[in-house]
C-alpha positions in Angstrom: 13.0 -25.7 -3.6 15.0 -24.3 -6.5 15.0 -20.8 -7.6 15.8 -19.5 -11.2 17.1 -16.0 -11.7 19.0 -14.9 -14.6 20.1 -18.1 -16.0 21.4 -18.6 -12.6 19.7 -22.0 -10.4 20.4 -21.9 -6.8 19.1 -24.6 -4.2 16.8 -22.8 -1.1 14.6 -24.2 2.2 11.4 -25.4 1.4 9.1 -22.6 3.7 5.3 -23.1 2.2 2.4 -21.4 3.8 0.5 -24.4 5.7 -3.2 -25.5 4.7 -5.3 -27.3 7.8 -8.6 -29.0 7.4 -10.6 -27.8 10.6 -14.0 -30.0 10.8 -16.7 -28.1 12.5 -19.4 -29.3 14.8 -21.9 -27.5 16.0 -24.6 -28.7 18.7 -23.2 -32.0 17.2 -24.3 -31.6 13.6 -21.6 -31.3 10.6 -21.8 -28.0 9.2 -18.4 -26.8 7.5 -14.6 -27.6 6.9 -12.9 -24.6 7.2 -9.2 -24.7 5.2 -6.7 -22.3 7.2 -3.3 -21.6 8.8 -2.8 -24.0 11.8 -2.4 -21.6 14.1 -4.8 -19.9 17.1 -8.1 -21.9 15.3 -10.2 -20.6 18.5 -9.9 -17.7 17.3 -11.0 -18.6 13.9 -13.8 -20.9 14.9 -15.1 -18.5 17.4 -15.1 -15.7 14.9 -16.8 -17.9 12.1 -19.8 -18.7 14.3 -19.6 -14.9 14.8 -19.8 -13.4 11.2 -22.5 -16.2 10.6 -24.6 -14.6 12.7 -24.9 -18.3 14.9 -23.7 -16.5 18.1 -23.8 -12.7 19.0 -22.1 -12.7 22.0 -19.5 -14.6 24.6 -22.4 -16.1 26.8 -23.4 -17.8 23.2 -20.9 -20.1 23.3 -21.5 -22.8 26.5 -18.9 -25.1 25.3 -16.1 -24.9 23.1 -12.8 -27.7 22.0 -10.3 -26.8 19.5 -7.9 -29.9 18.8 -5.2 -28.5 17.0 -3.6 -32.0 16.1 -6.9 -33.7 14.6 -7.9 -30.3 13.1 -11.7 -31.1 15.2 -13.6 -28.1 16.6 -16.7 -29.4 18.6 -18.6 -26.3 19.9 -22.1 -25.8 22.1 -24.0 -22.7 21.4 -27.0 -21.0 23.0 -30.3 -21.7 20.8 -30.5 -24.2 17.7 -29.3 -23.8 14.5 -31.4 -23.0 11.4 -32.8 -26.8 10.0 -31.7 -25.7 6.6 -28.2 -24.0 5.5 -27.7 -22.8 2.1 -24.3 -22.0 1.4 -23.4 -19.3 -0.5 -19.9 -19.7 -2.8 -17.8 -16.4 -2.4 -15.7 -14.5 -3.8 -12.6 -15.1 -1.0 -9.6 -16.8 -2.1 -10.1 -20.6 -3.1 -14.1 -20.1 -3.1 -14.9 -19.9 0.7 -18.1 -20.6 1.9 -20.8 -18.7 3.7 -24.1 -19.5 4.8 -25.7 -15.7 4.8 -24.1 -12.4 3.9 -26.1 -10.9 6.8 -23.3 -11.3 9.9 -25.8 -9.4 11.9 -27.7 -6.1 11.8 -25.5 -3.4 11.0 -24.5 -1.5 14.1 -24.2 2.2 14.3 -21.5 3.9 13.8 -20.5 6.6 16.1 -20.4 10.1 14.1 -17.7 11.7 15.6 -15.3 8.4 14.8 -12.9 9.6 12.2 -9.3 8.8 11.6 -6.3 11.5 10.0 -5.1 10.6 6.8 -2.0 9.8 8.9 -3.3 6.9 10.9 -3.9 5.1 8.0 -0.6 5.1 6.7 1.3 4.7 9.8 -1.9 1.5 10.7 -0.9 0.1 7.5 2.9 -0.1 8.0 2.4 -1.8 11.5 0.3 -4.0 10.2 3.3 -5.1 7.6 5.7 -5.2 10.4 3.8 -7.5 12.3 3.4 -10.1 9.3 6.1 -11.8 10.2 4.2 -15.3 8.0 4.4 -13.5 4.8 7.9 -11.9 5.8 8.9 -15.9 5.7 7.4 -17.2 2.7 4.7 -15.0 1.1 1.0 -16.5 0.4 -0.7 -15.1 3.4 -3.1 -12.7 3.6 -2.7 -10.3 6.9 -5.7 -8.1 8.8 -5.9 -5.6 11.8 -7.7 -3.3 14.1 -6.6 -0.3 14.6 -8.2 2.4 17.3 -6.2 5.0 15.3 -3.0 4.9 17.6 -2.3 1.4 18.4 -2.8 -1.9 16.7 -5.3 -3.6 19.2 -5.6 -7.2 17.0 -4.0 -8.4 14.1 -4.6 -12.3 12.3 -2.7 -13.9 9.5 -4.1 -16.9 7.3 -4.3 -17.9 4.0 -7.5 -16.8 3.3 -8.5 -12.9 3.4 -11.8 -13.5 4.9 -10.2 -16.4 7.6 -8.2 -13.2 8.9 -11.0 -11.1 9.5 -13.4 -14.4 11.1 -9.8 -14.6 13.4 -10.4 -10.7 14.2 -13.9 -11.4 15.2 -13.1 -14.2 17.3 -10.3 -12.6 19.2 -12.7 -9.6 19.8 -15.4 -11.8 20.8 -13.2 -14.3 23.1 -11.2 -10.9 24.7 -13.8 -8.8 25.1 -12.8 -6.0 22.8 -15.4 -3.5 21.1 -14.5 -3.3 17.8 -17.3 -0.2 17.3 -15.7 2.8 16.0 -12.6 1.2 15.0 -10.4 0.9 12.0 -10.0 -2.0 10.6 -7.1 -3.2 7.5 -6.8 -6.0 5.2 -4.0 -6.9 2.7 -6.7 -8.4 0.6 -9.9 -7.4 -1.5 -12.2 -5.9 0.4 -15.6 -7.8 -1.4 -19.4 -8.4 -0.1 -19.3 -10.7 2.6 -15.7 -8.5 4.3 -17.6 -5.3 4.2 -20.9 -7.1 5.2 -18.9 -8.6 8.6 -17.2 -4.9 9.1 -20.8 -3.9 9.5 -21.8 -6.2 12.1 -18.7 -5.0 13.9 -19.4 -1.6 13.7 -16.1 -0.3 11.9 -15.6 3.0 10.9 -13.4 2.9 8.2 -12.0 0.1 6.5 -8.5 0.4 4.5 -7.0 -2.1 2.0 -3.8 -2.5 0.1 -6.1 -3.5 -2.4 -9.1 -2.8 -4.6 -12.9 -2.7 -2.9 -15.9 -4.3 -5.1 -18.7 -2.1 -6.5 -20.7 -4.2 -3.8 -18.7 -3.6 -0.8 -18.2 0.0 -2.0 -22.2 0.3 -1.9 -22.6 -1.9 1.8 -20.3 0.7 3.3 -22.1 3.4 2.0 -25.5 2.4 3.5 -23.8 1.6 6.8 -21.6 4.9 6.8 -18.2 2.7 6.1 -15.1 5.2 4.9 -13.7 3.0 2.6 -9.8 3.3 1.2 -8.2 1.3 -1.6 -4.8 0.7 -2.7 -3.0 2.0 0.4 0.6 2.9 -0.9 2.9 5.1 0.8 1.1 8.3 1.4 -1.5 7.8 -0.6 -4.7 6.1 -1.0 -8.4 6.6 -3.1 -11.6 7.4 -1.1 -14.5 4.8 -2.6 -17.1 5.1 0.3 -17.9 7.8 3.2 -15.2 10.5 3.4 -16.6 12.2 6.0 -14.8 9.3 8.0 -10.8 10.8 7.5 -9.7 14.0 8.5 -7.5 15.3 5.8 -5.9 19.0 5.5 -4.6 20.2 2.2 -0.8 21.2 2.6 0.3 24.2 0.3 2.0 23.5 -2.4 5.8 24.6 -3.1 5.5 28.2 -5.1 9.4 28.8 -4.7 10.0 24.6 -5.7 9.5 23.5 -9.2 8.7 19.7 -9.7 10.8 18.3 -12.8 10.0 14.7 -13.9 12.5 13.0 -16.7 11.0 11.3 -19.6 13.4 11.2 -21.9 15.4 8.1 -21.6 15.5 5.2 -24.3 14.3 2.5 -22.0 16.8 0.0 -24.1 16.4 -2.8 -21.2 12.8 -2.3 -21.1 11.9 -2.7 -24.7 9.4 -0.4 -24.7 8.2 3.4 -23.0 8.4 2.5 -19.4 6.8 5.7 -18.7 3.7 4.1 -20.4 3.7 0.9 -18.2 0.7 1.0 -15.6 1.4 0.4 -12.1 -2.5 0.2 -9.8 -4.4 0.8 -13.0 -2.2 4.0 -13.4 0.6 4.7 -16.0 3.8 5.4 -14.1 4.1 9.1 -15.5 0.4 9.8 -14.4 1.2 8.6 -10.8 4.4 10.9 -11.1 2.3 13.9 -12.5 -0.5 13.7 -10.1 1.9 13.6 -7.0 4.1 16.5 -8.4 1.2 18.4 -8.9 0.0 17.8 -5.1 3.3 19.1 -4.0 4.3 22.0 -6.4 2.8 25.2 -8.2 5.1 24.6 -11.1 5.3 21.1 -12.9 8.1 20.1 -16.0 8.1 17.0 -18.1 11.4 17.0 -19.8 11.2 15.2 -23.2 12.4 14.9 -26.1 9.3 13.1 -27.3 6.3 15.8 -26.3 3.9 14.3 -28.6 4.0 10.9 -26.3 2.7 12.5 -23.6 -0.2 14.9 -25.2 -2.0 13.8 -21.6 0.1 15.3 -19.4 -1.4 19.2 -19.2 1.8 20.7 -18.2 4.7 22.3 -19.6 7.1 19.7 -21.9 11.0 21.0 -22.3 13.1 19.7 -24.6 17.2 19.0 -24.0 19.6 21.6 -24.6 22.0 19.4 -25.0 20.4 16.0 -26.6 22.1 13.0 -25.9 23.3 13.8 -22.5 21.6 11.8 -20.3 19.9 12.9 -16.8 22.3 15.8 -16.6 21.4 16.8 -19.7 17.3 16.7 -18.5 17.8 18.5 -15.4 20.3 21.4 -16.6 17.0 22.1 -19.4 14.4 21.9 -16.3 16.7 24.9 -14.0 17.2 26.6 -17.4 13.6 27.1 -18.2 12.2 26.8 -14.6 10.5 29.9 -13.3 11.5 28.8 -9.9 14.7 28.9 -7.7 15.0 25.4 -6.9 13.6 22.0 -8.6 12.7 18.8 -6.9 13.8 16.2 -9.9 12.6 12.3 -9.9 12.3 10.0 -13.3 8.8 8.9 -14.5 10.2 5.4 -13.6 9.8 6.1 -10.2 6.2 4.8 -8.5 6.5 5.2 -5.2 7.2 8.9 -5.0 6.8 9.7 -0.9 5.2 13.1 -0.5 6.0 13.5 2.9 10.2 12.5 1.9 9.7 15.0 -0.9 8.6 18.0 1.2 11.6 17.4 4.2 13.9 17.6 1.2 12.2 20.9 -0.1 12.3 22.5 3.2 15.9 23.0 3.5 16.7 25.6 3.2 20.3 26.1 3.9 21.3 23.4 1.5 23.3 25.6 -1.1 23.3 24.0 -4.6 22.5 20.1 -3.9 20.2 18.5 -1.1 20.3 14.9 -1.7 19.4 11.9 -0.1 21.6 8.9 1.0 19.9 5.1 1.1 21.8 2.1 1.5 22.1 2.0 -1.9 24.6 5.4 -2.1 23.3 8.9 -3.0 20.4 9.6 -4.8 20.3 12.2 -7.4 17.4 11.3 -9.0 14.9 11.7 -6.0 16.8 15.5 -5.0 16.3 19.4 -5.3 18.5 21.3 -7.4 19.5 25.0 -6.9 19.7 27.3 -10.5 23.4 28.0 -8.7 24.3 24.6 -10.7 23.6 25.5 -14.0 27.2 27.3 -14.9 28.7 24.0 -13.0 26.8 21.5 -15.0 27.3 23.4 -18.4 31.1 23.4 -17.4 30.6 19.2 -17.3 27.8 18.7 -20.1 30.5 21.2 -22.5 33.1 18.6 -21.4 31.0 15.6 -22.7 30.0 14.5 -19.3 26.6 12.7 -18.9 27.1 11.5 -15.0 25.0 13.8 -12.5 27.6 13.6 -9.6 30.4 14.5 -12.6 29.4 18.6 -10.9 29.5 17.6 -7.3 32.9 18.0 -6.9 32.4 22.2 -8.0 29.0 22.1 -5.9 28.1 22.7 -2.3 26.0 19.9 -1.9 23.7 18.8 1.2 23.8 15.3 2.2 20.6 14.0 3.7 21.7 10.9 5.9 19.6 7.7 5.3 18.4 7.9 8.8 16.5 10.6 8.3 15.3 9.4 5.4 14.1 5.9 7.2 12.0 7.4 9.6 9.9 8.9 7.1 10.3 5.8 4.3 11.6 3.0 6.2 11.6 0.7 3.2 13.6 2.9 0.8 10.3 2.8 -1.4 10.8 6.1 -2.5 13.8 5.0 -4.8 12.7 1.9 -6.9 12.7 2.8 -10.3 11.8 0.1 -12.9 14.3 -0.3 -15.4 13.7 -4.2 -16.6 10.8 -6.8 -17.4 11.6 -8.1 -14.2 11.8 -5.3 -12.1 8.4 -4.5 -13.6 7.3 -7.9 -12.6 8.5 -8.2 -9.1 6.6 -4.6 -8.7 3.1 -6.1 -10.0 3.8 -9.1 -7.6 4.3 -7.0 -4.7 1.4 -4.5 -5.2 
């Protein structure tokens, strides 16, 4: 395989995710190929005949064979099937098949299972962890349970809906209750996923991903929670609340939150703060997260009238022309605050939980900023007003650098393993500058 970047061709292995034909018999009648990774296809087969409502329990199945060479599954259940099997196209990757949207009667749902905001996020980063398929060469959907403090069963395949059949299966063939539990999905949560979750008995379902209206309304008959677009520390409610325990953290009264809008974008080509990241323009997403964390918000700009949308205050430069310095010496100038947290509206995955450990130090004289492998990080840190006569100093000498006053400044250095345990893929600091970083960021959410 051959990769282009930048005018620049360079030769790398060939690692595609693998398709397998797997030819199901059931009380020896024909009644589906199913198209999936080659691996663990018990799993798979025993969870299809699951969700299709053919078998219920483990003493359904008398007899099962899984050749994993011929790709030939020959399987003996309790009971016949139905003489007649309509199958129903959906909406899964590469139009998967099912025979019936009704994977069983819905089970109930204990009350009393609820989940912290926190075991999402933390669920959802194990569950990347453990994907070590896509880690290799992308293409594959991932799924888990989750009994809110351990993964109990995790599945990768091409298909989003083979990963959950694989769930069901391994539940099924191990014994494991999946009532009450969590369960995550890389993909789309649509009718059929949400329909199968029922059966199950889930509590709360959480995808990286969008839910349909359909699934939204499933999980609200069944008393589902249902999360969407699972990024960082945050996520959107679309079904049943009442299933995550989440406590409003105060906001920062003695913290401003400053976000910079008032570059050229010159590598862009256009107002990158305008660009839409999750349906969301990047300077929205920044907004809404500064105003979670701070009583005070800025937009610094030299452009106001762009950003009519944004109700909060707009400053202009005090010095035009000066760059990021520039931005941030106007913010602690006009700032009713102390101390300002300052990020660029480039910036999308803003970590509020990295944001408040920075604001809480509080012995960290002018500068607390953090370190990454990438070096220090002054546009993700919290300025003291003790830097304004330092920066003037620099800004009077023509300098547009923000590290250009460190050298007059007592200045914290947060070390990037502190920052790692609380964002352990750096996500805090992308900042799209480029077509192509813009690009790699739609690919990757």
């Amino acid at each position: 395989m051959i990769r282009y970047d930048k005018g620049i061709t360079t030769e790398i292995p060939n690692e595609f995710p693998a398709e397998f034909p797997v030819k199901l018999t059931v009380n020896g009648r024909n009644i589906a190929t199913l198209v999936a990774s080659p691996h663990e296809l018990r799993f798979l087969v025993a969870g299809f005949l699951r969700t299709q409502g053919f078998v219920r329990e483990i003493g359904d199945i008398l007899t099962m064979g899984v050749c994993d060479e011929s790709g030939e599954a020959a399987v003996r259940i309790r009971g016949e099937l139905p003489e007649r099997l309509t199958p129903v196209l959906t909406s899964g990757c590469g139009a998967g098949i099912s025979f019936s949207f009704n994977a069983g009667v819905p089970r109930r749902v204990p009350s009393d299972a609820t989940f912290p905001a926190e075991a999402v996020f933390t669920a959802m980063r194990e569950m990347a962890q453990l994907s070590e398929r896509y880690g290799r060469h992308g293409g594959i959907h991932s799924a888990a349970i989750s009994d809110g403090s351990n993964i109990l069963l995790h599945a990768e395949d091409l298909g989003r809906h083979n990963t959950i059949d694989r769930l069901a299966g391994q539940a099924l063939l191990t014994g494991i209750d999946l009532t009450g539990c969590l369960l995550l999905t890389s993909g789309r949560v649509s009718t059929e996923m949400a329909a199968k979750a029922a059966s199950f008995g889930v509590a709360l379902i959480a995808s990286r991903t969008s839910p349909t209206d359909m699934a939204v309304r499933i999980c609200r008959e069944s008393g589902i929670g249902l999360v969407g677009y699972v990024r960082g520390e945050s996520f959107r409610i679309a079904a049943c609340p009442e299933r995550l325990r989440m406590k409003p953290q105060a906001r920062f009264s003695d913290v401003a939150g400053v976000i910079l809008a008032g570059g050229e974008s010159r590598r862009m080509g256009r107002n990158k703060a305008l660009l839409e990241v999750n349906g969301e323009r990047m300077i929205e997403t920044a907004y809404r997260r500064m105003t979670e964390l701070f009583d005070e918000v800025l937009l610094v700009t030299n452009t106001p009238e762009c950003y009519d949308f944004i109700p909060c205050r707009k400053i202009a430069d005090i010095y035009p022309g000066m760059g990021p310095l520039g931005g941030i010496h106007a913010a602690l100038t006009s700032s009713t605050a102390e101390r300002a947290f300052v990020t660029a509206c480039d910036m999308p995955g803003l970590n509020p939980r990295l944001i408040r450990e920075l604001c809480s130090i509080q012995d960290g004289g002018d500068v607390v900023i953090p370190e990454t492998p990438g070096g220090l990080e002054p546009l993700h840190a919290v300025y003291s007003k003790s830097c304004l006569p330092k920066m003037e100093k620099m800004l009077l000498a023509g300098e547009r650098r923000i590290l250009s006053f460190f050298d007059l400044a007592q200045v914290r250095l947060v070390p990037r393993g502190r920052i790692a345990a609380l964002d352990p893929d750096y996500a805090s600091f992308r900042n799209i500058n480029t077509q192509e970083d813009y690009r790699l960021l739609a690919q990757t959410d």
